[in-house]
SEFILO-779134 format. One record per residue: x, y, z of N, C-alpha, C in turn. Coordinates in nm, 4 decimals, decimal comma. Atoms other than C-alpha are relative to their C-alpha. Last residue first. Example, Ala and Ser with C-alpha at 12.3 -4.5 7.8 and 13.67 -1.06 7.14 Angstrom:
SEFILO-779134
+----------+----------+----------+----------+----------+----------+----------+----------+----------+
|    neast |   nnorth |      nup |   caeast |  canorth |     caup |    ceast |   cnorth |      cup |
+----------+----------+----------+----------+----------+----------+----------+----------+----------+
|  -0,0820 |  -0,1190 |  -0,0060 |   1,3670 |  -0,1060 |   0,7140 |  -0,0770 |   0,1090 |   0,0730 |
|   0,0890 |  -0,1190 |   0,0000 |   1,2300 |  -0,4500 |   0,7800 |   0,0900 |   0,1200 |   0,0000 |
+----------+----------+----------+----------+----------+----------+----------+----------+----------+
//
This chain:
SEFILO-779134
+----------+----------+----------+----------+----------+----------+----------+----------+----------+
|    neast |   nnorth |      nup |   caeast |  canorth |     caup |    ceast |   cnorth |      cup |
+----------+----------+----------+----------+----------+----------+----------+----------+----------+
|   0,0302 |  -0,1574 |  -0,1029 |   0,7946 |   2,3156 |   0,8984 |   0,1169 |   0,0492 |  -0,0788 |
|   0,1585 |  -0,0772 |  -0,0200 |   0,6927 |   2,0923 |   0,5504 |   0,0287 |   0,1527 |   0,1153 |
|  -0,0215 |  -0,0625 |   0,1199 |   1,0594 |   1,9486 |   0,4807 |  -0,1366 |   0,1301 |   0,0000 |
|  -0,1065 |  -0,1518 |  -0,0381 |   1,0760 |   1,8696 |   0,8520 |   0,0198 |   0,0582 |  -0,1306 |
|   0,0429 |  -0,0937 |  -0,0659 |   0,7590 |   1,5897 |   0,7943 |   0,1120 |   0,1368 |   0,0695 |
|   0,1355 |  -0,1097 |   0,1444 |   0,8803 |   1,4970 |   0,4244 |  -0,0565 |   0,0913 |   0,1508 |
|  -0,0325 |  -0,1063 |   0,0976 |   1,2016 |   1,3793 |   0,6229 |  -0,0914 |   0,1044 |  -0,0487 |
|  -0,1240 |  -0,0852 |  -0,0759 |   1,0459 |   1,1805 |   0,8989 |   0,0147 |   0,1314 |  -0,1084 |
|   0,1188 |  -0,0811 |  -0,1070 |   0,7804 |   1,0264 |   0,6907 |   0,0328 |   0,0985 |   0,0379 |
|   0,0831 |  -0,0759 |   0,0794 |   1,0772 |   0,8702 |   0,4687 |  -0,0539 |   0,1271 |   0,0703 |
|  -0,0927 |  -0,1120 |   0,0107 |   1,2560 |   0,8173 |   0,7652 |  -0,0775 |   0,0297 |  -0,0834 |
|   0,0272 |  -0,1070 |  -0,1562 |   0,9376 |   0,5936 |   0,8858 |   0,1039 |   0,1084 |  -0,0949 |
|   0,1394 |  -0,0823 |  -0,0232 |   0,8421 |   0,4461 |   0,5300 |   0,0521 |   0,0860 |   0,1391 |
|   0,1255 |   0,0180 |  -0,1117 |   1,1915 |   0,2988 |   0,4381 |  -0,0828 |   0,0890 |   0,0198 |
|  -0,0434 |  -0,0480 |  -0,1091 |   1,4548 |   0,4464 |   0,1861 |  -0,0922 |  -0,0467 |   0,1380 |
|  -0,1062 |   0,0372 |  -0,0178 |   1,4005 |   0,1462 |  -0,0523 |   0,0898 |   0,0758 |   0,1380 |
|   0,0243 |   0,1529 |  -0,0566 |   1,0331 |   0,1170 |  -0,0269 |   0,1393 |   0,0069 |   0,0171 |
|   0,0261 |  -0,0143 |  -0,1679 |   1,0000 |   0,4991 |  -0,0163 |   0,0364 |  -0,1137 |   0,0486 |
|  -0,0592 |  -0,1193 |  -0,0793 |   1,2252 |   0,5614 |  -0,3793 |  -0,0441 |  -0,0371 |   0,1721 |
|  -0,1300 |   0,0395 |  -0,0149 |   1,0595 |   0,2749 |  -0,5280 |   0,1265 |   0,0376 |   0,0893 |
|   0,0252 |   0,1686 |  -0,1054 |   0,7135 |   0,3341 |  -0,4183 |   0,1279 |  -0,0464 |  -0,0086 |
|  -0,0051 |  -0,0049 |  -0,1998 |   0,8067 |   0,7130 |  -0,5503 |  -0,0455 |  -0,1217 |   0,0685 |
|  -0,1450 |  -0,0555 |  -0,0436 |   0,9466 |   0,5572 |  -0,9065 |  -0,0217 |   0,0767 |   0,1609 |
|  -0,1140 |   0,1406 |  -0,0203 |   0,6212 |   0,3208 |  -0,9377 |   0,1163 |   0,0808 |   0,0780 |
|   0,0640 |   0,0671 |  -0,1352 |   0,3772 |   0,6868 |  -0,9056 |   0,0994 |  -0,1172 |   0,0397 |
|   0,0263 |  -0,0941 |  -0,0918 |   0,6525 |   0,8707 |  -1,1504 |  -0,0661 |  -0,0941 |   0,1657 |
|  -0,1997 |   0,0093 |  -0,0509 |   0,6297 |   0,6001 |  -1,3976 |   0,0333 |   0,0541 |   0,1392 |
|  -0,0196 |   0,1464 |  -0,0817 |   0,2345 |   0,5837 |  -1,3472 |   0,1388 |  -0,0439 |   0,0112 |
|   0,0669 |   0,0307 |  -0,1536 |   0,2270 |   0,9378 |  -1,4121 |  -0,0311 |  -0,1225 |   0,0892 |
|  -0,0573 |  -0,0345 |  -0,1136 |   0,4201 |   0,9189 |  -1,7115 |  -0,0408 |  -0,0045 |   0,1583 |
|   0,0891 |  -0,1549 |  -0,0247 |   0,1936 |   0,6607 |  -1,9124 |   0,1267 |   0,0759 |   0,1349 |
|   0,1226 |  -0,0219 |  -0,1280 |   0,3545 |   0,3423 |  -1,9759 |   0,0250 |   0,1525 |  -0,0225 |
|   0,1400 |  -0,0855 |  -0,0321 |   0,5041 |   0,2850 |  -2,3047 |  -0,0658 |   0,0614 |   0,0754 |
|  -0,0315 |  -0,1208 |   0,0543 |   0,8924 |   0,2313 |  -2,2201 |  -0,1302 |   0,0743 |  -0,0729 |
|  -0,0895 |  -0,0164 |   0,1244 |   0,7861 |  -0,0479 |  -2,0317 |   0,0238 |   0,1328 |  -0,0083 |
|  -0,1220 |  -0,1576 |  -0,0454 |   0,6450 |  -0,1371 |  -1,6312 |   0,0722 |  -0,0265 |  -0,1490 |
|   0,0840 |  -0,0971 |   0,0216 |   0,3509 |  -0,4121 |  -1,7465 |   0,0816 |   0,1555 |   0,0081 |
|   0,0015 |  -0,0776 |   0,1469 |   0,5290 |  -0,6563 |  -1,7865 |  -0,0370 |   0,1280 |  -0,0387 |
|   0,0887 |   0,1165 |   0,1090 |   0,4726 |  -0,9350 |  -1,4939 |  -0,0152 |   0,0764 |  -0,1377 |
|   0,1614 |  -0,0695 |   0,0396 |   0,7408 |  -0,7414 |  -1,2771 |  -0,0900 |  -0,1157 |  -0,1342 |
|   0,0969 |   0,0583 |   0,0482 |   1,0132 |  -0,8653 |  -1,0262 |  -0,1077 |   0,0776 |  -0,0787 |
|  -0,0199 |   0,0711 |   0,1676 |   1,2828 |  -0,6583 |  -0,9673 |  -0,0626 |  -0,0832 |  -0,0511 |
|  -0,0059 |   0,1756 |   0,0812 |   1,2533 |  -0,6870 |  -0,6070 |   0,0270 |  -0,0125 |  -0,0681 |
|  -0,1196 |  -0,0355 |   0,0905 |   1,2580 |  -0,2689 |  -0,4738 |   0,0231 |  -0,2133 |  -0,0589 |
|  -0,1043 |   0,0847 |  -0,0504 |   1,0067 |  -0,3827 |  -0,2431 |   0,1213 |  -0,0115 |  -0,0342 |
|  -0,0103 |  -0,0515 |  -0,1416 |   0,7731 |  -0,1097 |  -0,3225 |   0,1225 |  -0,0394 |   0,0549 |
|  -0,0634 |  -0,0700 |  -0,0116 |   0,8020 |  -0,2052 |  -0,6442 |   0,0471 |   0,1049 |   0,0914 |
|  -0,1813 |   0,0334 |   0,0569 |   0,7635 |  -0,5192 |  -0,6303 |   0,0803 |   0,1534 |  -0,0070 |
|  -0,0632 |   0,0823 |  -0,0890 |   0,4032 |  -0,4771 |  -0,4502 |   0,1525 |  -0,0019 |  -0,0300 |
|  -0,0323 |  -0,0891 |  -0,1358 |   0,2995 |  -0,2067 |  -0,6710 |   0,0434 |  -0,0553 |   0,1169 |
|  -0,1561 |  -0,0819 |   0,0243 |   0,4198 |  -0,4480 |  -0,9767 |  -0,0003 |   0,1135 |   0,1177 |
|  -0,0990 |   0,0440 |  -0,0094 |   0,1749 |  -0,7079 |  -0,8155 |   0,1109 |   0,0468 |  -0,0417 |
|  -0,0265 |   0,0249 |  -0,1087 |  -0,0990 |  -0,4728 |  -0,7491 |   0,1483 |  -0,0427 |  -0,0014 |
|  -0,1082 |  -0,1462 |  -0,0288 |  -0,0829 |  -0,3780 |  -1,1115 |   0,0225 |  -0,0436 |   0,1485 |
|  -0,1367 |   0,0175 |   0,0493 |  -0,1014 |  -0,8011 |  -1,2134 |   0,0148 |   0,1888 |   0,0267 |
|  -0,0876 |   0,0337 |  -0,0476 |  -0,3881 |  -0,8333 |  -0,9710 |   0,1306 |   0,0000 |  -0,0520 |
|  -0,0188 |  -0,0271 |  -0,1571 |  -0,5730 |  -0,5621 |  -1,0677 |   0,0829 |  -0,0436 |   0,0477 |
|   0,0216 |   0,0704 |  -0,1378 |  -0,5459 |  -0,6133 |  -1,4159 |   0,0039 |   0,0334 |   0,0908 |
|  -0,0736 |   0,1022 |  -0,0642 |  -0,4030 |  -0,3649 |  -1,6505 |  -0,1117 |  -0,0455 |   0,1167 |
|   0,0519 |   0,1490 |   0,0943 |  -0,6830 |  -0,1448 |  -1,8199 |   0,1053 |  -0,0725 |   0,0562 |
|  -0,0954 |  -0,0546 |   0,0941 |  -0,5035 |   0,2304 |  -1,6772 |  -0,0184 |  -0,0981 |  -0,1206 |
|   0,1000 |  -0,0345 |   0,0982 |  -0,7509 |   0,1575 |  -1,4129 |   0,0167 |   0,0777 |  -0,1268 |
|   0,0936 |   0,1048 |   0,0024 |  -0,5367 |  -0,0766 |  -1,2946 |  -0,1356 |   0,0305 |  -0,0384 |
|  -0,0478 |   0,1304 |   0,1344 |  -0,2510 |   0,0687 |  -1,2908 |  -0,1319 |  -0,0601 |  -0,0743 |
|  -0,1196 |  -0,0596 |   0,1014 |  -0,3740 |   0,3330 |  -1,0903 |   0,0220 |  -0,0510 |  -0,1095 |
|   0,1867 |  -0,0772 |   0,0118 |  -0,5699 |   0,1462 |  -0,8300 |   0,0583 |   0,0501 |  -0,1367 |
|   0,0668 |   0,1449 |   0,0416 |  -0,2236 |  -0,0389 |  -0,7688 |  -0,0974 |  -0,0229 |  -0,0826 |
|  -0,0529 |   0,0243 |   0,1127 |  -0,0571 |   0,2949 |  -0,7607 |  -0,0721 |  -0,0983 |  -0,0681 |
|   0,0424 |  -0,0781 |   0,0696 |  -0,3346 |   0,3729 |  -0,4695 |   0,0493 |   0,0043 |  -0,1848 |
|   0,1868 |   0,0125 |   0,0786 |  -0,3016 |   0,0747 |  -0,3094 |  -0,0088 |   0,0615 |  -0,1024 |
|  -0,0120 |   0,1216 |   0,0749 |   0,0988 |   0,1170 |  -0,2697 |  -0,1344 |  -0,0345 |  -0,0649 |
+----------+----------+----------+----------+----------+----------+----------+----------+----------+
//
């Protein structure tokens, strides 16, 4: 979530307004202050769409999964 945050944010968005879409989008919320369009940079789509993906399947299974995908 930091790291997207970091991301955004040194992409020229605010800190506190990328934080606050890495917060929402963690949370799957639907809240955003604008910054998620049809401009953004792929790699910050991508970074949002796996906070979306972990926030909605939860962090432990998540974890879980990626750690039996590895052995």
């Amino acid at each position: 979530m930091v790291v997207t945050g970091v991301l955004l944010a040194f992409s020229g968005f605010g800190l506190v307004d990328s934080m606050f879409e890495a917060v929402s989008a963690f949370s799957t919320s639907g809240l955003s202050v604008g910054i998620v369009s049809v401009a953004l940079d792929m790699h910050l789509k991508l970074a949002l769409s796996i906070l979306m993906v972990v926030g909605r399947v939860e962090i432990l299974p998540f974890l879980v999964t990626m750690t039996k995908i590895r052995n």
